[in-house]
C-alpha positions as CSV (number, residue, x, y, z in Angstrom):
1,X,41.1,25.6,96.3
2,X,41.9,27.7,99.3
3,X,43.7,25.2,101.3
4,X,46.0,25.4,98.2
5,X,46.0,29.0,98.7
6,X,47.3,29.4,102.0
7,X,50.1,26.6,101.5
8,X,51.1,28.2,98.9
9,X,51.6,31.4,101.0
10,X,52.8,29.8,103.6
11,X,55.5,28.0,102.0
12,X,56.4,31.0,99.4
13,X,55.3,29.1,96.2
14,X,53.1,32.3,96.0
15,X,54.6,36.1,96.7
16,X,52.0,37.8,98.8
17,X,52.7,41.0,97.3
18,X,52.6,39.4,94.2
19,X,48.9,38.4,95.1
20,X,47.3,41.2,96.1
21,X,48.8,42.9,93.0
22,X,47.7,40.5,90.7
23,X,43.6,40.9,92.7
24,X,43.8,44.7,92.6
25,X,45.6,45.0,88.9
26,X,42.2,42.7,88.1
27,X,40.0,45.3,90.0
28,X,41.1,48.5,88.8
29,X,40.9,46.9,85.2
30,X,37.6,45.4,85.5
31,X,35.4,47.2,88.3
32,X,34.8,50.1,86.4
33,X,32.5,47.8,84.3
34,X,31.3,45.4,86.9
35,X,30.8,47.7,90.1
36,X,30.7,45.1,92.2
37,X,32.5,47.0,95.1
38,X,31.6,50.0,96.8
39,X,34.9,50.4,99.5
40,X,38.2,49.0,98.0
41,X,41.0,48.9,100.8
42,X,44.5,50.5,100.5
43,X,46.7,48.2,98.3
44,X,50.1,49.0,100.9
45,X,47.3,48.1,103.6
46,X,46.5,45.2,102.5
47,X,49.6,43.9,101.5
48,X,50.7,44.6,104.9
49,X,48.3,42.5,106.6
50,X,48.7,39.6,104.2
51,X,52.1,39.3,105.7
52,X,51.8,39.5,109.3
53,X,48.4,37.2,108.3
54,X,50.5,34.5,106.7
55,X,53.3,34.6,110.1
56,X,50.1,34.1,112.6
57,X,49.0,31.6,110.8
58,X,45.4,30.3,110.3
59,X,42.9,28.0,108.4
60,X,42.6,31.0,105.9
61,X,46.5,33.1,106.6
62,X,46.5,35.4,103.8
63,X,43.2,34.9,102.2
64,X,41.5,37.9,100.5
65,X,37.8,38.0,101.2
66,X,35.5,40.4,99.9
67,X,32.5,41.1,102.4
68,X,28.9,42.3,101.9
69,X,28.2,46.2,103.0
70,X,25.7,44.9,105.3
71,X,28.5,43.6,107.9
72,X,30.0,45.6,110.3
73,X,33.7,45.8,109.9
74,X,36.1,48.0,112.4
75,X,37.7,51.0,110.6
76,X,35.9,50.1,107.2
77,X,33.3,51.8,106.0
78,X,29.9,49.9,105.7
79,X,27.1,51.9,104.4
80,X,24.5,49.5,103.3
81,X,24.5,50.7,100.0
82,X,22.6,53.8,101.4
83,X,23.0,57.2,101.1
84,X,21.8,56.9,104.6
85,X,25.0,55.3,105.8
86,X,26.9,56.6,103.1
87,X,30.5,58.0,105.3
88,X,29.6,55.5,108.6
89,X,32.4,53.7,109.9
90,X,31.9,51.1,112.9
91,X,33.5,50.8,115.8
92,X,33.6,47.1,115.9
93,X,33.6,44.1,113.8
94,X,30.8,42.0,113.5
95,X,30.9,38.7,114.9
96,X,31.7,36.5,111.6
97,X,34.8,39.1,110.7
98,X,36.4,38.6,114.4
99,X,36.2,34.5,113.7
100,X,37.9,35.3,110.2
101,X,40.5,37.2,111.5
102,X,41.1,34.8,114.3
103,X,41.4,32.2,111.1
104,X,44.0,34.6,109.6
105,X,41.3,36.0,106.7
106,X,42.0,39.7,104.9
107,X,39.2,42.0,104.0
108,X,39.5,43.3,100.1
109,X,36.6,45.7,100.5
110,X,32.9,45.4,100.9
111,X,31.1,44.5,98.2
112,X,28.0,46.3,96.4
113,X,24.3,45.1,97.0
114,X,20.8,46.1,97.5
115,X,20.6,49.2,99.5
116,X,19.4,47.9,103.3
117,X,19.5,44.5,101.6
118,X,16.2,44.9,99.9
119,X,16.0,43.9,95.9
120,X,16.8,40.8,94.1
121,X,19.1,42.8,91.3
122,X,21.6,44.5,93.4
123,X,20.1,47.8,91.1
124,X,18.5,49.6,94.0
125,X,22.4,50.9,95.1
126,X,23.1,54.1,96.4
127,X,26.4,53.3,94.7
128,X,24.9,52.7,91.1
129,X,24.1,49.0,90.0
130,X,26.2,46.0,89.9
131,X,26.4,44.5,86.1
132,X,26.9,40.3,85.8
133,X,30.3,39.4,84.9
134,X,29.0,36.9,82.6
135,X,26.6,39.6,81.0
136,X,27.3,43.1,81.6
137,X,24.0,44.1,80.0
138,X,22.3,41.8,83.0
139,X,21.9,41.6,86.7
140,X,24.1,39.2,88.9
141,X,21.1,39.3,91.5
142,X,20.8,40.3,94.9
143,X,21.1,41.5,97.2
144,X,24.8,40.3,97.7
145,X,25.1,40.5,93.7
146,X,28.3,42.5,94.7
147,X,29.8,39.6,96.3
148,X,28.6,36.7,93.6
149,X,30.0,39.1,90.8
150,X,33.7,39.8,93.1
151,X,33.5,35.9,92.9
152,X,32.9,35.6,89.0
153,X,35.1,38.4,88.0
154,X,38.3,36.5,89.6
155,X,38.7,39.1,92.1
156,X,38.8,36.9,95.1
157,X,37.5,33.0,96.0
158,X,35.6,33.6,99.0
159,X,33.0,36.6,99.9
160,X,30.5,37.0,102.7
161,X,26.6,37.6,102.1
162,X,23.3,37.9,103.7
163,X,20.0,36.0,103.2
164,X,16.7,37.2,103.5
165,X,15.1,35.6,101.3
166,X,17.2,34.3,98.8
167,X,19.9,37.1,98.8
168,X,22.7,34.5,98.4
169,X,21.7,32.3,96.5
170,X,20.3,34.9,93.7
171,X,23.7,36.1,93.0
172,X,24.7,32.5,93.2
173,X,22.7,31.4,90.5
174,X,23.1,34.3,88.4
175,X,26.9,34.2,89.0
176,X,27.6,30.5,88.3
177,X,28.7,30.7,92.0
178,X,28.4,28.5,95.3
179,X,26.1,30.3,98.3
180,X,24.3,28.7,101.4
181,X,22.1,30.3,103.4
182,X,22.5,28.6,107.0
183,X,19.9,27.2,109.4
184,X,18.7,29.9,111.2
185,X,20.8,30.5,114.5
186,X,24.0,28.4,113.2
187,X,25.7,31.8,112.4
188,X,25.8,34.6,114.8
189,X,24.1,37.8,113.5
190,X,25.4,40.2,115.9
191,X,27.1,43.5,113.3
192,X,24.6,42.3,110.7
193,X,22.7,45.7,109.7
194,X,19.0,44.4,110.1
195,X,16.5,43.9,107.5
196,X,14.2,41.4,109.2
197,X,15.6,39.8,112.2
198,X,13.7,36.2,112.4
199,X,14.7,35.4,107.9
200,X,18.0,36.9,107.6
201,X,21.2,34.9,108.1
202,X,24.6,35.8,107.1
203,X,26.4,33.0,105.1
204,X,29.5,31.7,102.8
205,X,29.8,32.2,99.4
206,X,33.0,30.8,97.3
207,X,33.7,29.4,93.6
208,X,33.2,25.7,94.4
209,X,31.5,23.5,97.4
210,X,34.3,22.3,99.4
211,X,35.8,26.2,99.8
212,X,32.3,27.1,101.0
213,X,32.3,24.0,103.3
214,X,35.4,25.8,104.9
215,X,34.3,29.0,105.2
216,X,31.1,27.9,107.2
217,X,32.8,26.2,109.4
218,X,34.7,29.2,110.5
219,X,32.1,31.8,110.8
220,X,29.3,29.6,112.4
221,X,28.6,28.6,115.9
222,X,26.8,30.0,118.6
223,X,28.0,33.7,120.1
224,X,27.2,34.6,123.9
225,X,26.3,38.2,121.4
226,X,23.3,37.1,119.7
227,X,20.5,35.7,121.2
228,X,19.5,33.8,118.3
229,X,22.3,31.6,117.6
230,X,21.8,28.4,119.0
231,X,24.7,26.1,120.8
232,X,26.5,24.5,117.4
233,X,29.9,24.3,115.6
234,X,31.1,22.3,112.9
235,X,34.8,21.7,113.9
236,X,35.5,20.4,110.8
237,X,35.0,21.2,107.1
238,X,32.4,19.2,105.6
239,X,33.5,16.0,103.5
240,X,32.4,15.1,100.2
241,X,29.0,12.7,100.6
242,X,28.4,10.1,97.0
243,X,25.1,10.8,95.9
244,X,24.1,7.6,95.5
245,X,21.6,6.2,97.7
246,X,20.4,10.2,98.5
247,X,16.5,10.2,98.2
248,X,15.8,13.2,96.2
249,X,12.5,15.2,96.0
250,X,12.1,17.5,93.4
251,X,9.4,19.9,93.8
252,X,7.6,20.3,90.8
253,X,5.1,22.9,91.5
254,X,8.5,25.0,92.0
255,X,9.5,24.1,88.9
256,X,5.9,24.8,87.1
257,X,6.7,27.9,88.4
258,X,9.9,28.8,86.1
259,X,10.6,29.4,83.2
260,X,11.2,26.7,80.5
261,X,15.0,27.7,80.0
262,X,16.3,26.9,83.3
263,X,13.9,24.2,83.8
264,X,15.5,22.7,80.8
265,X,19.1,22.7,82.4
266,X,17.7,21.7,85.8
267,X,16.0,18.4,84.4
268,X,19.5,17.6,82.4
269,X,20.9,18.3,85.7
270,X,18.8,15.7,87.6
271,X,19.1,13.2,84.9
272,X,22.5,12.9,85.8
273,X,22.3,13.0,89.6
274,X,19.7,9.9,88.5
275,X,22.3,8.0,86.5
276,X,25.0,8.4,89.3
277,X,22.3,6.8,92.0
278,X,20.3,9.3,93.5
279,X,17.1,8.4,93.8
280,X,15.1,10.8,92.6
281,X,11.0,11.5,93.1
282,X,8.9,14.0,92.2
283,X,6.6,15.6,94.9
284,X,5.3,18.8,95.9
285,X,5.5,21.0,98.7
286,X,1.9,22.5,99.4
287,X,1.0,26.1,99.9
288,X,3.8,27.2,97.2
289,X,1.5,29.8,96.3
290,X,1.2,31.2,99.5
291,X,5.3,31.7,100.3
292,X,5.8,34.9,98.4
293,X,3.4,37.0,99.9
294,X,3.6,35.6,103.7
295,X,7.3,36.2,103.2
296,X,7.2,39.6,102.0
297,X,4.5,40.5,104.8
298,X,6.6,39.4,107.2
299,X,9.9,40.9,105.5
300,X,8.4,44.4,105.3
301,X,6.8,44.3,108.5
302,X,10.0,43.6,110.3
303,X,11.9,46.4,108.1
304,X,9.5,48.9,109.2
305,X,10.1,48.7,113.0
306,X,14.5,47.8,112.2
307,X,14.8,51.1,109.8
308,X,12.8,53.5,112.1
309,X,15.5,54.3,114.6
310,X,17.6,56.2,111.0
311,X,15.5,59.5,112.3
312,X,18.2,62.1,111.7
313,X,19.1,62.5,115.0
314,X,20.3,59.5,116.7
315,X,21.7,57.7,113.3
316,X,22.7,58.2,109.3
317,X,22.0,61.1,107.0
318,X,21.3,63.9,109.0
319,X,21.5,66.9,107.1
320,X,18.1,68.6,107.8
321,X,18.0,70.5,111.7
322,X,15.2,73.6,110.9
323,X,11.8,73.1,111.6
324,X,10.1,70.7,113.8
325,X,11.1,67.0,114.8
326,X,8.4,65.4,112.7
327,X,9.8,68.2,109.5
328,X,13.0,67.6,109.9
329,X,12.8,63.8,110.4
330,X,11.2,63.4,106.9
331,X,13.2,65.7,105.1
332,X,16.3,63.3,106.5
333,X,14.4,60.0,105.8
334,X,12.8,61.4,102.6
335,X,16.8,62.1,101.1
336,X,18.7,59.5,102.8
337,X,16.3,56.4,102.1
338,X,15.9,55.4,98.2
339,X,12.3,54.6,96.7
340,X,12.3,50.8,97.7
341,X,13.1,50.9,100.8
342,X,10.6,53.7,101.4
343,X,8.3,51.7,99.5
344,X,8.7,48.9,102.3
345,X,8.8,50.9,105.3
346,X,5.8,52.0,103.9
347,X,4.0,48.7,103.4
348,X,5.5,47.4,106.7
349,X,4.0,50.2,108.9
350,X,0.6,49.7,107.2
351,X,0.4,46.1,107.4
352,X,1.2,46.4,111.6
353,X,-1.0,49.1,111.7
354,X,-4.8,49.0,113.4
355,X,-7.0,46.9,111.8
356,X,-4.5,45.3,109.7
357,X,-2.1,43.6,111.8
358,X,-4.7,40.4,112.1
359,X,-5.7,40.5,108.6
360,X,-2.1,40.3,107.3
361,X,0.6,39.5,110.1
362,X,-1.4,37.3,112.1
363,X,-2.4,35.1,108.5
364,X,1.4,35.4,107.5
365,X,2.7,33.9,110.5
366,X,0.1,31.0,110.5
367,X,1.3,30.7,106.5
368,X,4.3,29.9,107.8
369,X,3.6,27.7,110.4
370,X,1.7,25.5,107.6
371,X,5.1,25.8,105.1
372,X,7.3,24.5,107.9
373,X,5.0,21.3,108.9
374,X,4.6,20.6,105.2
375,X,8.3,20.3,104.9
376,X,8.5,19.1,108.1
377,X,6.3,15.9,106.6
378,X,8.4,16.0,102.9
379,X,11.7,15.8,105.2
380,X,10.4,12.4,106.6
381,X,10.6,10.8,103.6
382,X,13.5,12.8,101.1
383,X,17.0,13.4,102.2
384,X,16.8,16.9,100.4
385,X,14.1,18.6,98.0
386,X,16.0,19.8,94.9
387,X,14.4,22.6,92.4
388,X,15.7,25.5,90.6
389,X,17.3,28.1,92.9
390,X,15.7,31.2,90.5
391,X,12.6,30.7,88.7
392,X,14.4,33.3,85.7
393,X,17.4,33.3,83.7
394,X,19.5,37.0,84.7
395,X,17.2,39.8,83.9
396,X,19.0,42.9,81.9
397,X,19.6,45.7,83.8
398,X,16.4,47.7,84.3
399,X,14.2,45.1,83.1
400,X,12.5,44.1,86.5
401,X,13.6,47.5,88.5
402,X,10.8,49.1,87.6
403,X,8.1,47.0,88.6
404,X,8.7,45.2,92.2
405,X,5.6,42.9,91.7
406,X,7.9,41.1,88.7
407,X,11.2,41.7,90.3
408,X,9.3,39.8,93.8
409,X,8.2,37.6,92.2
410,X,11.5,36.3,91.0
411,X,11.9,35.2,95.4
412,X,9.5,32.7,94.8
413,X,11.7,29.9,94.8
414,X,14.2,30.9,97.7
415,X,12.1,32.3,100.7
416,X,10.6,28.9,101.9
417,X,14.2,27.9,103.2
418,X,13.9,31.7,105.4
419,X,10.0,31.4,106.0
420,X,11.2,27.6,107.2
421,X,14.3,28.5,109.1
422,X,16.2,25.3,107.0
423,X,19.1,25.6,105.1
424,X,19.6,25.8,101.5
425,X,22.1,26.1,99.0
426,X,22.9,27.2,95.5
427,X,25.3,25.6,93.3
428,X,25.9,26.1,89.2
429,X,23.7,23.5,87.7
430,X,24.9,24.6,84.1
431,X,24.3,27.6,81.3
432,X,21.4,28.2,78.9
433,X,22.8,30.4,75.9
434,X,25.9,31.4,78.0
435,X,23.8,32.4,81.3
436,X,24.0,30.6,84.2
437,X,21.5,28.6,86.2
438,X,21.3,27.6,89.3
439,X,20.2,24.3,91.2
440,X,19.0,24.8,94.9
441,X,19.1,22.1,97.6
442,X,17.0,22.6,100.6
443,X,18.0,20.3,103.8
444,X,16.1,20.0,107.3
445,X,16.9,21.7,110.2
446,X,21.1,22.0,111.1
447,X,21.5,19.8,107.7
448,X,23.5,22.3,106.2
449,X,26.8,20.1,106.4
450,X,25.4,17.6,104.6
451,X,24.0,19.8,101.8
452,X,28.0,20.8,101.3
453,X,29.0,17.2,101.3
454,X,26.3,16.5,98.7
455,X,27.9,19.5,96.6
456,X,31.1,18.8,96.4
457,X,29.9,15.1,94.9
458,X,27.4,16.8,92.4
459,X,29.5,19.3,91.4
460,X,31.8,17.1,90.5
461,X,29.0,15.5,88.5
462,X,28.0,18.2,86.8
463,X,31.8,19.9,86.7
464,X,30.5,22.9,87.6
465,X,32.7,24.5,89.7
466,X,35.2,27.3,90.0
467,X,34.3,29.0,87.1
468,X,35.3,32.4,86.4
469,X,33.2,34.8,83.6
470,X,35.6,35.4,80.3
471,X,35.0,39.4,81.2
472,X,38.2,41.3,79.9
């Protein structure tokens, strides 16, 4: 537990030097293998700020915390996993690291992912791919896999990720890890490197429910630098909440859509939420069908219009100057973007294009619109709706890369919490030969305290929580 953590810094149980020796001793041993970071800090450095961390004080004085490449961090370099952004360095931090300093919080390094956030196997890396701790011949997910992997390798007990459309609570799953990905506007997205501006959220990620409960309640809350955020704070971390009593709806056309292996452990896993007092019924959410590809219309369409200002000239890779703009524009883009982001730019700027933009966008949007008043109507009746968080058990490295109609595919379950705006959660719901599963929870709007109250009772339940992968 963190709260453990820090006392025991603060009262000298626990050597800080001692600690961040121990974290990088694990990461030089193991990362080689993993990959799961792509900027580790100086040691002295960090050790350093540990100290002065631990006299300031703070909810989280002297806390490692390893945080995705996708957030801007003053002085550190943040790349996106891109060649693109491979030697930028901001200026400032983003909004989420200031409020983690201000708590007393140390940044390890940024971890591995996606590049521009876009895969579900954190394989599409600049930087190379990210291996699961738990399996090093299989994915940890993505996009944050980097940070879910940091977690399950015992390198630190809280990261920071971003969700999309399930790019927490992939890695979560796959990791045997804890992710939520907020209610949209609860956490401010200002130094977040966009991908699609109206799904993405940054969010907490940690080895059991209560340390994730903290860790939200430190970075959300409205910011006078994002528009989007919304006036909200959570001024305490969120208590554990008994399950029984909770009405329960389990959508089975979500789980008619996975694969018998982890529907196997998710049904053992509700049989014991049942026998605890949960009430549990199954129901179905309508237009299930439809979520994948009005997500992924609206994703790419968005990334087209965020990733057209890295021209060559004004930002990123810039190595081409001879010839015309257009020339050397494409020569930058064409070497500094990899094949799937290019491959979504690609189908973003065709679906907005003339002639298309009603056909797709416009019947996206309206998909949508129809997925939020159908849970809208299930919310009425069920405190949460409970399925599997990944329809797949971790796929082996290069076993979906290579065909992005399987490897999207594998969003199916996550993007109706982004498509919806709600927030949802990941937590281990147990293993199936030795890989993890995990269960999702999806809450209504601004629930997402409750949905970390419910955890820390059902993992508890399930005792499924800080687990760390027997990698040596």
């Amino acid at each position: 537990m963190i709260s453990k953590l820090v006392e025991d810094l603060k009262n000298g149980n626990l050597d800080p030097e001692e600690y961040v020796a121990k974290t990088f001793e694990r990461i030089n041993k193991l990362d080689k293998k993993i990959n799961a970071l792509i900027t580790l800090r100086d040691e002295e450095e960090v050790k350093k700020e540990v100290k002065e961390s631990i006299k300031r004080g703070g909810k989280l004085a002297g806390v490692l915390i390893a945080v995705k490449d996708v957030i801007s961090t003053k002085g550190i370099r943040t790349t996106c996993a891109s060649k693109m952004l491979s030697d930028y360095i901001p200026p400032y931090d983003a909004t989420v690291i200031e409020k983690l300093k201000n708590e007393g919080a140390v940044i390890l390094g940024k971890t591995n992912m996606d590049e521009f956030a876009m895969g579900s196997t954190t394989e599409t890396s600049y930087f190379g791919p990210t291996r699961n701790p738990w399996d090093l011949e299989r994915t940890p997910g993505g996009s944050s896999g980097g940070s879910g992997a940091a977690l399950a390798a015992g390198y630190v007990d809280l990261a920071l990720g971003s969700d999309t459309g399930g790019s927490i609570r992939a890695p979560a799953a796959f990791t045997a890890t804890f992710g939520l990905k907020p209610s949209y506007g609860t956490v401010s997205r200002y130094g977040l490197i966009a991908y699609a501006n109206s799904l993405e959220q940054i969010g907490p990620m940690a080895k059991n429910a209560e340390d994730l409960g903290l860790l939200y309640s430190i970075i959300a809350g409205e910011d006078d630098k994002d528009a989007t955020t919304i006036k909200y704070s959570v001024d305490n971390p969120p208590g554990e909440i008994p399950i029984k009593g909770i009405k329960i709806g389990v959508l089975s056309d979500i789980l008619e859509m996975s694969d018998k292996s982890v529907v196997n452990v998710i049904r053992t896993a509700i049989d014991k939420l049942s026998s605890e007092g949960a009430i549990i019924e199954e129901t179905k959410l309508g237009y299930a069908e439809y979520a994948l590809p009005a997500y992924y219309i609206i994703a790419m369409s968005e990334a087209s219009s965020n990733l057209a200002r890295y021209d060559g000239v004004r930002y990123g890779y810039s190595k081409h100057f001879e010839g015309n703009w257009i020339e050397t524009f494409s020569k930058n883009r064409g070497e500094g973007f990899g094949m799937e982001v290019k491959r979504r730019i690609l189908l973003g700027s065709f679906i907005l294009s003339a002639g298309y933009y009603e056909e797709y966008y416009i019947k996206a949007l309206k998909v949508r619109r129809l997925i939020k008043n159908s849970l809208d109507q299930l919310f009425s009746k069920y405190d949460v709706l409970l399925s599997p968080t990944m329809p797949v058990l971790p796929p082996k490295i290069g076993e979906v890369i290579n065909d992005p109609i399987k490897m999207y595919a594998m969003d199916v379950n996550t993007v109706i919490a982004n498509l919806a705006a709600i927030p949802a959660i990941s937590i281990p719901a147990g293993f199936y030969n030795n890989l993890p599963v995990g269960l999702q929870m999806m809450g209504r709007y601004l629930s997402d305290t409750m949905l970390i109250g419910i955890s820390i009772n059902i993992e508890k339940i399930l005792n499924m929580h800080d687990l760390t992968a027997p990698i040596v």
